[in-house]
Residue frames as a rotation matrix with the C-alpha (Angstrom) as fourth column:
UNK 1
-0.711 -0.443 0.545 -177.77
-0.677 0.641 -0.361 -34.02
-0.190 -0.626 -0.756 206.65
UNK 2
-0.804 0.271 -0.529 -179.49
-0.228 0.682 0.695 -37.24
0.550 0.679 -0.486 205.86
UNK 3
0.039 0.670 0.741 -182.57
-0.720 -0.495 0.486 -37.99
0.693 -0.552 0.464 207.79
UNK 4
0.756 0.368 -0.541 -181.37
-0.056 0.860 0.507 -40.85
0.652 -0.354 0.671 209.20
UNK 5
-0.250 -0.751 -0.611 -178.68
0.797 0.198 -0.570 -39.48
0.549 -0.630 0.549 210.86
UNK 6
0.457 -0.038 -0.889 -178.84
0.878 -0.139 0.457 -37.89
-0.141 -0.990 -0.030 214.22
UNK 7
0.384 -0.675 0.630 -177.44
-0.336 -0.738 -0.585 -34.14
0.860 0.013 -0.510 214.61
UNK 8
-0.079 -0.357 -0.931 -175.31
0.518 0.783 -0.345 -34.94
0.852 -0.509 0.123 217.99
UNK 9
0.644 0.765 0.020 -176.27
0.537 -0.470 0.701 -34.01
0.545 -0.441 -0.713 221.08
UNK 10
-0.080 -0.853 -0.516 -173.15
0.809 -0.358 0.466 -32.31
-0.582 -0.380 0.719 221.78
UNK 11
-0.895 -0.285 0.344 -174.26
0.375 -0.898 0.230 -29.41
0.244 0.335 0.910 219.19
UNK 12
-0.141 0.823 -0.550 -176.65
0.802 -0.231 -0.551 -27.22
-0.581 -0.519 -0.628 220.66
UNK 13
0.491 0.132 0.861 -178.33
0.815 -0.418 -0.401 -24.24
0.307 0.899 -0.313 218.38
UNK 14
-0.412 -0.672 0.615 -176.98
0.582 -0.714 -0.390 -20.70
0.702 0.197 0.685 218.72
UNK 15
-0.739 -0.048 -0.672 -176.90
0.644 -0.343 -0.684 -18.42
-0.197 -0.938 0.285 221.49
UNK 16
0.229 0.963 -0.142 -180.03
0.959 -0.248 -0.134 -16.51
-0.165 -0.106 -0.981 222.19
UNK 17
0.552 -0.097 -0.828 -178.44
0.226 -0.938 0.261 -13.18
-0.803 -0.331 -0.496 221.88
UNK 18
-0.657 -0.753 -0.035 -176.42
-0.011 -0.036 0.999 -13.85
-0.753 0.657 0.016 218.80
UNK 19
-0.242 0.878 0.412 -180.02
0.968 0.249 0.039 -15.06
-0.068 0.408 -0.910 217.21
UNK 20
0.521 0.645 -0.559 -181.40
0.714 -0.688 -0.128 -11.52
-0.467 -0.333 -0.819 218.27
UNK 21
-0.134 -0.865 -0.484 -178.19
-0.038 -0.484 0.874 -9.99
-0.990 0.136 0.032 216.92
UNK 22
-0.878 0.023 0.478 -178.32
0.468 0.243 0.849 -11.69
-0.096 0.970 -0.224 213.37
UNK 23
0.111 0.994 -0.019 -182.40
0.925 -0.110 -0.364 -10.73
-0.364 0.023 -0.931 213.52
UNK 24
0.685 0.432 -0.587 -181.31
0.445 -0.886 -0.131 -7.32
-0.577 -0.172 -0.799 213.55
UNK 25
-0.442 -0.393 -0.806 -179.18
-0.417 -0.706 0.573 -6.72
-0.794 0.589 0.148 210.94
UNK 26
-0.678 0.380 0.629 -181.27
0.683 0.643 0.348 -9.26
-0.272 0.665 -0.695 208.88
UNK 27
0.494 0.866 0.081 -184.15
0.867 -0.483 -0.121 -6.16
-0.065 0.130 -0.989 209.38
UNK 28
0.775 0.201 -0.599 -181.99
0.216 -0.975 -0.047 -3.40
-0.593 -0.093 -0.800 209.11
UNK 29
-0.086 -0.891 -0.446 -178.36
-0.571 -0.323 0.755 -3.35
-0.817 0.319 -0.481 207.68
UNK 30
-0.621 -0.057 0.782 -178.88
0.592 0.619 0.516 -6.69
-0.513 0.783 -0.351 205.01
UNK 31
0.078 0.896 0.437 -182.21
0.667 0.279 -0.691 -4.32
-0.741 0.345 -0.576 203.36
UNK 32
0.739 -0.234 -0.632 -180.19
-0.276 -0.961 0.033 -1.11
-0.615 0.150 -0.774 203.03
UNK 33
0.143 -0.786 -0.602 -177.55
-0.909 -0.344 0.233 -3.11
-0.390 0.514 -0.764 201.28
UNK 34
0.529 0.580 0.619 -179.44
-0.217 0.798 -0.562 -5.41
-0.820 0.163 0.548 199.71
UNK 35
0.944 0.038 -0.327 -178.16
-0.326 -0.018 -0.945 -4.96
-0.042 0.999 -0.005 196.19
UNK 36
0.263 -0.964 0.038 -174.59
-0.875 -0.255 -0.411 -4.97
0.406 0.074 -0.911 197.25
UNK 37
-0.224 -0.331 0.917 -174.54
-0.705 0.704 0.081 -8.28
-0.672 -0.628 -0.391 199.04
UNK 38
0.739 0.636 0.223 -176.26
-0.012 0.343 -0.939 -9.55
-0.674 0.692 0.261 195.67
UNK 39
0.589 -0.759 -0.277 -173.41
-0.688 -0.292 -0.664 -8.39
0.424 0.582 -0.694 193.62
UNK 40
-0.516 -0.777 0.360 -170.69
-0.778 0.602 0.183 -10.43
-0.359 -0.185 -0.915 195.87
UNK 41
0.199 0.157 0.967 -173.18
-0.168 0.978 -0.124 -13.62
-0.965 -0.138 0.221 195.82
UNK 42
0.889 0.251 0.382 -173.65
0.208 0.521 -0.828 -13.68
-0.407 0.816 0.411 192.16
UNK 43
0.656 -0.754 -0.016 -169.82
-0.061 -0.032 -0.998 -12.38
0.752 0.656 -0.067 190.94
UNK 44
0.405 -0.747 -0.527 -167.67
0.826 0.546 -0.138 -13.47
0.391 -0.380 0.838 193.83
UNK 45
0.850 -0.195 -0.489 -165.58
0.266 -0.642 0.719 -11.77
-0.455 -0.741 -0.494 195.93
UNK 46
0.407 -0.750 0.522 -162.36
0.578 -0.231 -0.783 -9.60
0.707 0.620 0.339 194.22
UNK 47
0.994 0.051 -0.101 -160.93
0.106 -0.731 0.674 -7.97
-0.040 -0.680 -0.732 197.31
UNK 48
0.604 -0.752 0.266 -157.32
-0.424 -0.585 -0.692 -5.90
0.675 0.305 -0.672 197.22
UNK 49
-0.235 -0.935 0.265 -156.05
-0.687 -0.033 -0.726 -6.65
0.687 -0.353 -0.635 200.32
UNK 50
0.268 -0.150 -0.952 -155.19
0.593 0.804 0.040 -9.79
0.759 -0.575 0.304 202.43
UNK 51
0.188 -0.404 0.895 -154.97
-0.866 -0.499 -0.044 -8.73
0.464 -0.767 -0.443 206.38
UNK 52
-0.033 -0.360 -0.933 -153.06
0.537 0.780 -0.320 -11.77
0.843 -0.512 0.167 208.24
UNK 53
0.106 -0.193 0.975 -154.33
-0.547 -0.830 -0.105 -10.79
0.830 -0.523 -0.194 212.29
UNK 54
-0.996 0.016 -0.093 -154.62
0.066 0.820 -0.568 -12.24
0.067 -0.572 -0.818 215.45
UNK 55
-0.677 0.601 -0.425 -157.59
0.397 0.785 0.476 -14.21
0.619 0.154 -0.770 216.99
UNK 56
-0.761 0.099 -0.641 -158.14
0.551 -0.422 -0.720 -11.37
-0.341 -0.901 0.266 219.95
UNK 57
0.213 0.975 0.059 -161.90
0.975 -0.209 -0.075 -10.40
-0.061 0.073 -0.995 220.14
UNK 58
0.122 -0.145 -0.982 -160.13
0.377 -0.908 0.181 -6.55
-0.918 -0.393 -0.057 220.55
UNK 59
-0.702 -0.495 -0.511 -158.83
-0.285 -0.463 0.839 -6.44
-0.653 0.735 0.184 217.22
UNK 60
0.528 0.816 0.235 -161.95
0.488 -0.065 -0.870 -5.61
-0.695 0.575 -0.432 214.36
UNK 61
-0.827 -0.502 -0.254 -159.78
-0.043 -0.393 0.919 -4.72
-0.561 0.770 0.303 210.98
UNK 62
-0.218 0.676 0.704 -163.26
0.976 0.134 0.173 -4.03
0.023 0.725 -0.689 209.57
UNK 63
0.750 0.661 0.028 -163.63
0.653 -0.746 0.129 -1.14
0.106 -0.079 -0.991 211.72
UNK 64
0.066 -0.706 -0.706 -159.96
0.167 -0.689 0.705 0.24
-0.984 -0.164 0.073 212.32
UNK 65
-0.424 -0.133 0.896 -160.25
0.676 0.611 0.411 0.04
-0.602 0.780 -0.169 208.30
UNK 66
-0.083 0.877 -0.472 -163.69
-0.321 -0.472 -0.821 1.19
-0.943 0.084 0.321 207.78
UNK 67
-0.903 -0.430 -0.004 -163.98
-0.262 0.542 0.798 -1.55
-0.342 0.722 -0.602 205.37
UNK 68
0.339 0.910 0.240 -166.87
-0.857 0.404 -0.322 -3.30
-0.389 -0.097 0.916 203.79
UNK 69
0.546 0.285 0.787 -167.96
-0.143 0.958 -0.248 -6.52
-0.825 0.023 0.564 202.83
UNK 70
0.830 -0.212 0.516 -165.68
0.555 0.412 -0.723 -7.80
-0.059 0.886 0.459 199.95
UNK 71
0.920 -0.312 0.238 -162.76
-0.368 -0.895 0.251 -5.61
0.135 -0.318 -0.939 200.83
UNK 72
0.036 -0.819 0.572 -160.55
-0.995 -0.082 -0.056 -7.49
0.093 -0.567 -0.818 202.84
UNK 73
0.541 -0.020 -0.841 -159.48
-0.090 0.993 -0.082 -10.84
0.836 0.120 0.536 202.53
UNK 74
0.380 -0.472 0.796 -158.90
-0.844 -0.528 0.091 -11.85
0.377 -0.706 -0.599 206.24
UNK 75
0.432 0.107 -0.896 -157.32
0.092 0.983 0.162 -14.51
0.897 -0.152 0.414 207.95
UNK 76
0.385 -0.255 0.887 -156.54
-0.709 -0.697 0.107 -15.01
0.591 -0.670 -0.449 211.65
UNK 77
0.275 -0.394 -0.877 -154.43
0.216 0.914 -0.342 -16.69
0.937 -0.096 0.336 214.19
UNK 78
0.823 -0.278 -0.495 -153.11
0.349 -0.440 0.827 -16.58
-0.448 -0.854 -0.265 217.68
UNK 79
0.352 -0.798 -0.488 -150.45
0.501 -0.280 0.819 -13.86
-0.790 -0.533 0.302 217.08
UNK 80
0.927 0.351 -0.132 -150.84
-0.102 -0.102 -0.989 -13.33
-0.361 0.931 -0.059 213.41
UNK 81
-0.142 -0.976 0.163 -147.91
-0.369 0.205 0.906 -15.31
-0.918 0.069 -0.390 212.90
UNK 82
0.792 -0.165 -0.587 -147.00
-0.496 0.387 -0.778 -16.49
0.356 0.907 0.224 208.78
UNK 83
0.032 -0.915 0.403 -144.54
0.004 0.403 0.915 -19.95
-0.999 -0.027 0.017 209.62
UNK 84
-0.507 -0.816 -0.279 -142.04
-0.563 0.068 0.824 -20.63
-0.653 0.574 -0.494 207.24
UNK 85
-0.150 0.440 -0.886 -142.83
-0.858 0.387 0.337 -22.77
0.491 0.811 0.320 204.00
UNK 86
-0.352 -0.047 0.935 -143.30
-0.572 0.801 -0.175 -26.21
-0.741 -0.597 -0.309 204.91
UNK 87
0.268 0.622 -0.735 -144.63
-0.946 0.316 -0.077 -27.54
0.184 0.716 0.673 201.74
UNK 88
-0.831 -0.556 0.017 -144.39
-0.529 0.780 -0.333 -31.39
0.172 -0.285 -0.943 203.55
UNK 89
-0.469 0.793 -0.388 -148.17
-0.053 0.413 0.909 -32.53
0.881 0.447 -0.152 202.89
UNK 90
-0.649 0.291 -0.702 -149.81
0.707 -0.108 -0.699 -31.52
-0.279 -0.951 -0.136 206.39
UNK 91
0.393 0.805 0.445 -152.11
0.843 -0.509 0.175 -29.42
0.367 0.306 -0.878 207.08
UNK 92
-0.529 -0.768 -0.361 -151.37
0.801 -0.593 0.087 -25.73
-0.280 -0.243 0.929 206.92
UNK 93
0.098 0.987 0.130 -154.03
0.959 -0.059 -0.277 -23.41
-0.266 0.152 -0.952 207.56
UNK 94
0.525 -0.179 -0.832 -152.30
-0.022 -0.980 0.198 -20.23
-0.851 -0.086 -0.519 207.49
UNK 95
-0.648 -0.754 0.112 -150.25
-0.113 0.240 0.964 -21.24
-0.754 0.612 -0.241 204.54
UNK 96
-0.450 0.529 0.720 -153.16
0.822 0.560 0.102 -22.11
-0.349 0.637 -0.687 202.65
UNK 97
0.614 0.767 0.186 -155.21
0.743 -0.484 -0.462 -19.06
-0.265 0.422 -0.867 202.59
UNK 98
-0.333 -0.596 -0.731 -151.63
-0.483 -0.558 0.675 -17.06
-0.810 0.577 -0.102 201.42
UNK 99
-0.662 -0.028 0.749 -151.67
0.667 0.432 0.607 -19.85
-0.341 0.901 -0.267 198.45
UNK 100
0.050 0.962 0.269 -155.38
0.927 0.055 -0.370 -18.71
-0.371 0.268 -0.889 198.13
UNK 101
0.806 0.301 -0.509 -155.71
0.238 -0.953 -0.187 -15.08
-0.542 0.030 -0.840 198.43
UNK 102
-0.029 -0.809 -0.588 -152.34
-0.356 -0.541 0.762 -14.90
-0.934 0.231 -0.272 196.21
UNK 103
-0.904 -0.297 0.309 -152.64
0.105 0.545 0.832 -17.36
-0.416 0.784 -0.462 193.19
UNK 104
-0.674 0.567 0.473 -156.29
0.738 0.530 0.417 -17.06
-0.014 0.631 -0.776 192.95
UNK 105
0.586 0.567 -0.579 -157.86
0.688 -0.725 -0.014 -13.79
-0.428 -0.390 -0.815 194.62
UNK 106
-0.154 -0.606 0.781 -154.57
0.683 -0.637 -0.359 -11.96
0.714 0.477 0.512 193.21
UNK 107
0.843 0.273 -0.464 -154.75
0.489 -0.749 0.447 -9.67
-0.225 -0.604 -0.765 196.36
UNK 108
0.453 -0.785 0.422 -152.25
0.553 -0.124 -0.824 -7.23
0.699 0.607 0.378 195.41
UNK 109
-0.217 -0.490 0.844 -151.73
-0.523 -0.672 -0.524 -5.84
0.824 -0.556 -0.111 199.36
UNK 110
0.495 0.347 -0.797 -151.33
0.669 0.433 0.604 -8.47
0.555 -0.832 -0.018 202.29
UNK 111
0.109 0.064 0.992 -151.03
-0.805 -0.580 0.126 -6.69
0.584 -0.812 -0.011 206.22
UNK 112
-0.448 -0.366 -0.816 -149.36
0.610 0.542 -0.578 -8.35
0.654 -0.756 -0.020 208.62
UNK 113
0.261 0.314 0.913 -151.20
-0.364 -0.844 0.395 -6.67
0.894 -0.435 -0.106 211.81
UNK 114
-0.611 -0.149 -0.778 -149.89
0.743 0.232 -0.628 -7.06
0.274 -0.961 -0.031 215.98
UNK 115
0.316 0.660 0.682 -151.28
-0.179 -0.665 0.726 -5.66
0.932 -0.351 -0.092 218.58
UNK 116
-0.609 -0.545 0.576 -150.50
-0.596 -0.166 -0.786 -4.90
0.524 -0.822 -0.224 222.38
UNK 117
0.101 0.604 0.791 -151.54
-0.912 0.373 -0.168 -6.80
-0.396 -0.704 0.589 225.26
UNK 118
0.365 0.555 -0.748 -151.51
-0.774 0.627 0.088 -9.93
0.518 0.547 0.658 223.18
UNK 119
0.735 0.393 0.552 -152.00
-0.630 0.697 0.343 -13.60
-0.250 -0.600 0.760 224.75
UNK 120
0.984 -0.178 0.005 -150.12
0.133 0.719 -0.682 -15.21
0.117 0.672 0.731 222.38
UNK 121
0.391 -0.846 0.363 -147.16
-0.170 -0.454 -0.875 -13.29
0.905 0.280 -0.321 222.92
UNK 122
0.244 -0.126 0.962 -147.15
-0.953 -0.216 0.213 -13.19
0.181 -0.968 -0.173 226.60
UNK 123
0.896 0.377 0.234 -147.06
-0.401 0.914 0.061 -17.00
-0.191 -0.148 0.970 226.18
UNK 124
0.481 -0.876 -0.034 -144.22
0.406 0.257 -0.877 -17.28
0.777 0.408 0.479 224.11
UNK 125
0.192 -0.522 0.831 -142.46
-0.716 -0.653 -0.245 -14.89
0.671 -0.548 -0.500 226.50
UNK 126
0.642 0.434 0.633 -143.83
-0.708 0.652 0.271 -17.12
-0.294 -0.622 0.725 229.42
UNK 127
0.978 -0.199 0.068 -142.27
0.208 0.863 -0.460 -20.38
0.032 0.463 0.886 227.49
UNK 128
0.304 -0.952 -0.045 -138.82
0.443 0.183 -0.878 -19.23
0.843 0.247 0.477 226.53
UNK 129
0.056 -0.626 0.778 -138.13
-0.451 -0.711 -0.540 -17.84
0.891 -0.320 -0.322 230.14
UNK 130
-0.727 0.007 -0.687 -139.29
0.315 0.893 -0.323 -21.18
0.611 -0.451 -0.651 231.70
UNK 131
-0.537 0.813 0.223 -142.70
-0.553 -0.140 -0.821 -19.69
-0.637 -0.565 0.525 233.20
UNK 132
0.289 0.891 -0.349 -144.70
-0.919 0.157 -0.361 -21.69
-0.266 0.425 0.865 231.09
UNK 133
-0.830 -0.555 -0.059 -143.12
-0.473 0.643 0.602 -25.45
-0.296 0.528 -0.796 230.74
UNK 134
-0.057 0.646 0.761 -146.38
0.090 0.762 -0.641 -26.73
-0.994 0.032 -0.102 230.02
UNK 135
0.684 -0.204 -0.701 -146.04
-0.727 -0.273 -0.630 -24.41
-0.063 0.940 -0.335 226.37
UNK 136
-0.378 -0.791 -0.482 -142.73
-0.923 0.280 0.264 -26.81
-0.073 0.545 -0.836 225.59
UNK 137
-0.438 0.278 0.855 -144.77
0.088 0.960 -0.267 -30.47
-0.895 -0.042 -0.445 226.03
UNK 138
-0.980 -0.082 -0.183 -145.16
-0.182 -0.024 0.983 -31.49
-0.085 0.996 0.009 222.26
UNK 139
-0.502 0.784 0.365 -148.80
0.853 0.380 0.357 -31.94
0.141 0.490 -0.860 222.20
UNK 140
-0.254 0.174 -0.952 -149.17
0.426 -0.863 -0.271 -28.33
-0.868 -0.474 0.145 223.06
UNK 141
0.232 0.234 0.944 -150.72
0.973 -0.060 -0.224 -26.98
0.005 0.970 -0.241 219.95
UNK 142
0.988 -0.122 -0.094 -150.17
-0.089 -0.951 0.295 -22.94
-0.125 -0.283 -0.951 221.31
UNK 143
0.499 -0.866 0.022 -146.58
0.076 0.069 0.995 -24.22
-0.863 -0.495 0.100 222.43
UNK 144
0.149 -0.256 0.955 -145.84
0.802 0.596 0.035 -25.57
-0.578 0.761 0.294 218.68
UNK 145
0.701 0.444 0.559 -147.36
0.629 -0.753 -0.191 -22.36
0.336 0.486 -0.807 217.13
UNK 146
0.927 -0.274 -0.255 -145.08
0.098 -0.481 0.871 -20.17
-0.361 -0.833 -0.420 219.29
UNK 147
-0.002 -0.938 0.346 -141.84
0.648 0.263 0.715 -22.10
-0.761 0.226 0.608 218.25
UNK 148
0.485 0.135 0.864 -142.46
0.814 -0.431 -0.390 -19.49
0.320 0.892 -0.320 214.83
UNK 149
0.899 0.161 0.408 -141.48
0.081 -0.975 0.206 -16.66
0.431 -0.152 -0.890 217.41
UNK 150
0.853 -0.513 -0.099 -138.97
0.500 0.747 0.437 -18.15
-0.150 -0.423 0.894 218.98
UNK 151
0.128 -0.818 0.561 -136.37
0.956 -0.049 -0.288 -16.09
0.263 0.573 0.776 216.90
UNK 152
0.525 0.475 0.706 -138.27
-0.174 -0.753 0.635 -12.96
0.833 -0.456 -0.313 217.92
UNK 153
0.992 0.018 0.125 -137.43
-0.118 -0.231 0.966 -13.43
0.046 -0.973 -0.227 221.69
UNK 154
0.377 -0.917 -0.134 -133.81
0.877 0.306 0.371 -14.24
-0.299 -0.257 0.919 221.00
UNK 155
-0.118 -0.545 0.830 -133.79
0.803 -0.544 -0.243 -10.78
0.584 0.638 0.502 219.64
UNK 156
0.310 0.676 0.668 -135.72
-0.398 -0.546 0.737 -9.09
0.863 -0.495 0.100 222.69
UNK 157
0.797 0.217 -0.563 -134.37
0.246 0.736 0.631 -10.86
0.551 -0.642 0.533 224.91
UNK 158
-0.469 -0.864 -0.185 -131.45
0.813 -0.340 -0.473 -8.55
0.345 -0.372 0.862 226.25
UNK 159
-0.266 0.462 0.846 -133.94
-0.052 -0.883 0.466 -6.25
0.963 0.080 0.258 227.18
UNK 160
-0.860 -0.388 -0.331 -134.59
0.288 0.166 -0.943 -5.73
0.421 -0.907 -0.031 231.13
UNK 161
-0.533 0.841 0.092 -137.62
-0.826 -0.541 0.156 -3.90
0.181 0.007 0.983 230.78
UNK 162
-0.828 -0.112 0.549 -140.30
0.128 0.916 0.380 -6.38
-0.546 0.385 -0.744 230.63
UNK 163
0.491 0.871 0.000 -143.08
0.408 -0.230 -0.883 -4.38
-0.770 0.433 -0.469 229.35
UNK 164
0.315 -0.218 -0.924 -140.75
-0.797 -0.590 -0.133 -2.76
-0.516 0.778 -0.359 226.78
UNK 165
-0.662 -0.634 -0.400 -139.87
-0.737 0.454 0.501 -6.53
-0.136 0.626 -0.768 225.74
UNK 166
-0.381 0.726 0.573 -142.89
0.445 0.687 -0.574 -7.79
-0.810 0.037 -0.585 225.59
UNK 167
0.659 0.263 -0.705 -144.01
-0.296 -0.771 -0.564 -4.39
-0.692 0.580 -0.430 223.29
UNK 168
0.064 -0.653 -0.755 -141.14
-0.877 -0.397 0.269 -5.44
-0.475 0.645 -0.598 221.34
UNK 169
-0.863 -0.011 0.505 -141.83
0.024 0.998 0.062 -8.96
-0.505 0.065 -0.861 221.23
UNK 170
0.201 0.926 0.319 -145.24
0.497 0.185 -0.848 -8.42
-0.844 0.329 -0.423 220.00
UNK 171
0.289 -0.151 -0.945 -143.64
-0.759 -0.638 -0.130 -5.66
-0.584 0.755 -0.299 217.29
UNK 172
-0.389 -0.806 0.447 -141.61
-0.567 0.592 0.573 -9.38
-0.726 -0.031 -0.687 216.68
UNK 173
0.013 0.752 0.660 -144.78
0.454 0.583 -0.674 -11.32
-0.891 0.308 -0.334 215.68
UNK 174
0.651 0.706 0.277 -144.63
0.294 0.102 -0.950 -9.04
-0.700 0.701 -0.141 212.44
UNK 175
0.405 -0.577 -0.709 -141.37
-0.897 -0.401 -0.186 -8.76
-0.177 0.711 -0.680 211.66
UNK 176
-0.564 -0.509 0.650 -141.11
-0.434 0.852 0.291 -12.67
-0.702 -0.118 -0.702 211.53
UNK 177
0.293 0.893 0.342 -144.08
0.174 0.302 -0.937 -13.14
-0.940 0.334 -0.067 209.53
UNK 178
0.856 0.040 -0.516 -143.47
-0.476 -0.332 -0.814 -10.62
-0.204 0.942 -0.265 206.89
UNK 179
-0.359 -0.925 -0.122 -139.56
-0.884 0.295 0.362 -12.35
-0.299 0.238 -0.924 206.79
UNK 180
-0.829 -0.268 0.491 -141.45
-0.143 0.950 0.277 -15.84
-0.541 0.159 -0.826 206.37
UNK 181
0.706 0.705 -0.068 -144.01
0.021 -0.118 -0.993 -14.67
-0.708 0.699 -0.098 203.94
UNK 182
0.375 -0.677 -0.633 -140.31
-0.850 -0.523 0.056 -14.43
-0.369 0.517 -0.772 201.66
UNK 183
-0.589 -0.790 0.167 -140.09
-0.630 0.579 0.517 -17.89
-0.506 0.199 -0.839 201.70
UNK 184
0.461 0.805 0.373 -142.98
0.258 0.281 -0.924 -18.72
-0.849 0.523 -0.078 199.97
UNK 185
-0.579 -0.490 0.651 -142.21
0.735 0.032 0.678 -19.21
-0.353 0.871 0.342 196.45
UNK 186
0.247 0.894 0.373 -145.82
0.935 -0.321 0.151 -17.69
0.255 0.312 -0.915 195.22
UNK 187
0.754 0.252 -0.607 -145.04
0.420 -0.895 0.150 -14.53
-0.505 -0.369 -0.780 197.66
UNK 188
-0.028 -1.000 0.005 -141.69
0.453 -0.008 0.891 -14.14
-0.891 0.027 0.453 196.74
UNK 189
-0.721 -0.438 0.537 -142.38
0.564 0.079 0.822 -14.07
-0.402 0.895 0.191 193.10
UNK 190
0.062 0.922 -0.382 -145.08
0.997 -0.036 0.075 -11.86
0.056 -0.386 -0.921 193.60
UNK 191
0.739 0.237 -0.631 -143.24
0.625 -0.589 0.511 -9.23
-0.251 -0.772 -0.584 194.69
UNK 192
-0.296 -0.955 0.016 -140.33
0.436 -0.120 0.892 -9.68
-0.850 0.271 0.452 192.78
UNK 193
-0.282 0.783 0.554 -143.16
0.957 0.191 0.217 -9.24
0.064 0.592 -0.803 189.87
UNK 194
-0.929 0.111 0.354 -144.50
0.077 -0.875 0.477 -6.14
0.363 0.471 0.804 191.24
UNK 195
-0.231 0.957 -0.172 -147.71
0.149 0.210 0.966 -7.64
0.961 0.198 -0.191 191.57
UNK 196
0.528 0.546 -0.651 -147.80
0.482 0.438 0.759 -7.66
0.700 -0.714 -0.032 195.62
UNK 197
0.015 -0.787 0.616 -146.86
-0.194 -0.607 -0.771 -5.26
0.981 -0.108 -0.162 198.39
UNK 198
0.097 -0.046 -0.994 -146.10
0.696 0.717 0.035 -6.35
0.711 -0.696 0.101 202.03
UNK 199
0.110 0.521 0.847 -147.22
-0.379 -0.766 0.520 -4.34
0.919 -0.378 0.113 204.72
UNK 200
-0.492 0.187 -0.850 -146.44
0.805 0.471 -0.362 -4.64
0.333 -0.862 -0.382 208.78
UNK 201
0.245 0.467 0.849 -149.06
-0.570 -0.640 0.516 -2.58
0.785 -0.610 0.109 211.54
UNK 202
-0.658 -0.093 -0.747 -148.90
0.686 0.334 -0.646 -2.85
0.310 -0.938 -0.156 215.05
UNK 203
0.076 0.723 0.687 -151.64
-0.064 -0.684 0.727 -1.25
0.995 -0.099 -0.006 216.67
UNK 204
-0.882 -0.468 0.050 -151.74
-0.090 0.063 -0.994 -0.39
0.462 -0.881 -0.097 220.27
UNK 205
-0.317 0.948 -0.016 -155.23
0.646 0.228 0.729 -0.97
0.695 0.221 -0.685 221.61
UNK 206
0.278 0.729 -0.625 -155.92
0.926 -0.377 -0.027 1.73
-0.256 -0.571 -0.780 224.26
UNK 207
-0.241 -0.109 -0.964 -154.61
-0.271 -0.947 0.174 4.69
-0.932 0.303 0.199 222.64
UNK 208
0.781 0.557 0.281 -155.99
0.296 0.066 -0.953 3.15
-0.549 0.828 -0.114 219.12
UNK 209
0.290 -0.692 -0.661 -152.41
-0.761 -0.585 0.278 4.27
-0.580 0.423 -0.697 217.56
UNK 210
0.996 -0.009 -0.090 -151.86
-0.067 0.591 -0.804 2.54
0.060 0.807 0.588 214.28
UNK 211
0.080 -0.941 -0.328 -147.47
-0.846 -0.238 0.478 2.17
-0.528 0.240 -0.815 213.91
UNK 212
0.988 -0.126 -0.089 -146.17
0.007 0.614 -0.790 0.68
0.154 0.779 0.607 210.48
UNK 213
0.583 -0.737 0.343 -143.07
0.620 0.676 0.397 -1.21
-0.525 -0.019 0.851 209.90
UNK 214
0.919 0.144 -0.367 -140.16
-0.248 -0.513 -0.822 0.85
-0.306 0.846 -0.436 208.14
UNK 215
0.998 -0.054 0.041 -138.44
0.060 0.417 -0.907 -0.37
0.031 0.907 0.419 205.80
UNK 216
0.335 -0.737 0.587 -135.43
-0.150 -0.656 -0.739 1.79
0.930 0.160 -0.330 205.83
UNK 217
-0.224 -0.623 0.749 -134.82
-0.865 -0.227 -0.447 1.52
0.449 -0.748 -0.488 209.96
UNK 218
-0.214 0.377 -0.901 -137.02
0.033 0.925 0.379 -1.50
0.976 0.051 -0.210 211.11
UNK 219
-0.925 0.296 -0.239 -138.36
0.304 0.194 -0.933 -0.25
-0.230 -0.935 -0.270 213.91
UNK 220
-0.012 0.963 0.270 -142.45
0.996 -0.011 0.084 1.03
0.084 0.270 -0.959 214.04
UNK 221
-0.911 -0.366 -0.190 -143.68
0.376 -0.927 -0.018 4.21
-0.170 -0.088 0.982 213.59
UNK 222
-0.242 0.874 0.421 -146.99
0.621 0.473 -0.625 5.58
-0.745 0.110 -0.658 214.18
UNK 223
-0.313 0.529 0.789 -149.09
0.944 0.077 0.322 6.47
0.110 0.845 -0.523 211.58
């Protein structure tokens, strides 16, 4: 930053406990794998798989993994939702880092991952059953996002239960994704290629049970 500009006094430095946090793996985890964090800086990062999750502090695909550094190309969102192409000169953050991690990382295994309990879902739910009209007021940025799922709850939506249609609504969030990861040219041709395999999880978070998408019936199944 130049010296003649101001930082603003609206940014303030980093929490005291995050400081203390970084401190300690700076003395303990960065020396032990010194060499190996050297290696990414100086030849880049070449990682297999792309994990598309949500934004929920519960969900750590480093550790349900047992990944390391350079591993996992991740991106998150509320809901780990993939919209449809749009190629219509906006911005399109989730769209972008497919482009990325496909044309240029060549990842050659993206993961669509859900998870129970989720906010994002409950929202949408909330929204299309008229508990939530503030979600439908067009400057809603959550509301907007949502509209991706939208198809989801018209399928879940004969269900009486409402924890078993919320559970199914959230199973939704990754069979809509991985269906609009298909309209991407790039993915599409990817796959058609060989080069790229598509992958849904759903993870439950208090029993830690992993269930993948199959193919063959389309419902989950756990792992």
């Amino acid at each position: 930053m130049p010296k003649d500009q101001l930082t603003p006094s609206w940014i303030k430095p980093l929490p005291t406990p995050l400081v203390q946090r970084y401190k300690a793996w700076k003395a303990t985890d960065y020396p032990q794998n010194k060499v190996w964090y050297k290696r990414l800086a100086d030849e880049g990062q070449r990682p297999r798989y792309m994990v598309i999750c949500c934004c929920d502090s519960r969900i750590d695909i480093m550790r349900l993994l047992v990944a390391e550094p350079g591993e996992i190309f991740i991106h998150r969102n509320i809901a780990n939702l993939v919209p449809p192409c749009e190629p219509d000169g906006e911005h399109h953050g989730t769209s972008a880092a497919l482009e990325y991690a496909i044309t240029a990382l060549h990842i050659t295994n993206l993961i669509v991952l859900g998870h129970s309990q989720c906010g994002g879902v409950k929202g949408c739910h909330n929204m299309c059953t008229g508990k939530a009209p503030e979600l439908e007021a067009p400057e809603s940025f959550v509301g907007r996002w949502m509209d991706i799922l939208r198809p989801g709850f018209d399928r879940v939506q004969h269900m009486n239960d409402e924890p078993a249609q919320l559970r199914a609504l959230e199973q939704q969030t990754v069979a809509i994704s991985l269906e609009n990861l298909m309209s991407f040219p790039f993915v599409a041709e990817a796959v058609d290629k060989d080069e790229l395999s598509l992958h849904g999880l759903w993870m439950d978070i208090g029993s830690g049970e992993l269930h993948f998408l199959q193919s063959d019936t389309g419902s989950f199944a756990p792992i």
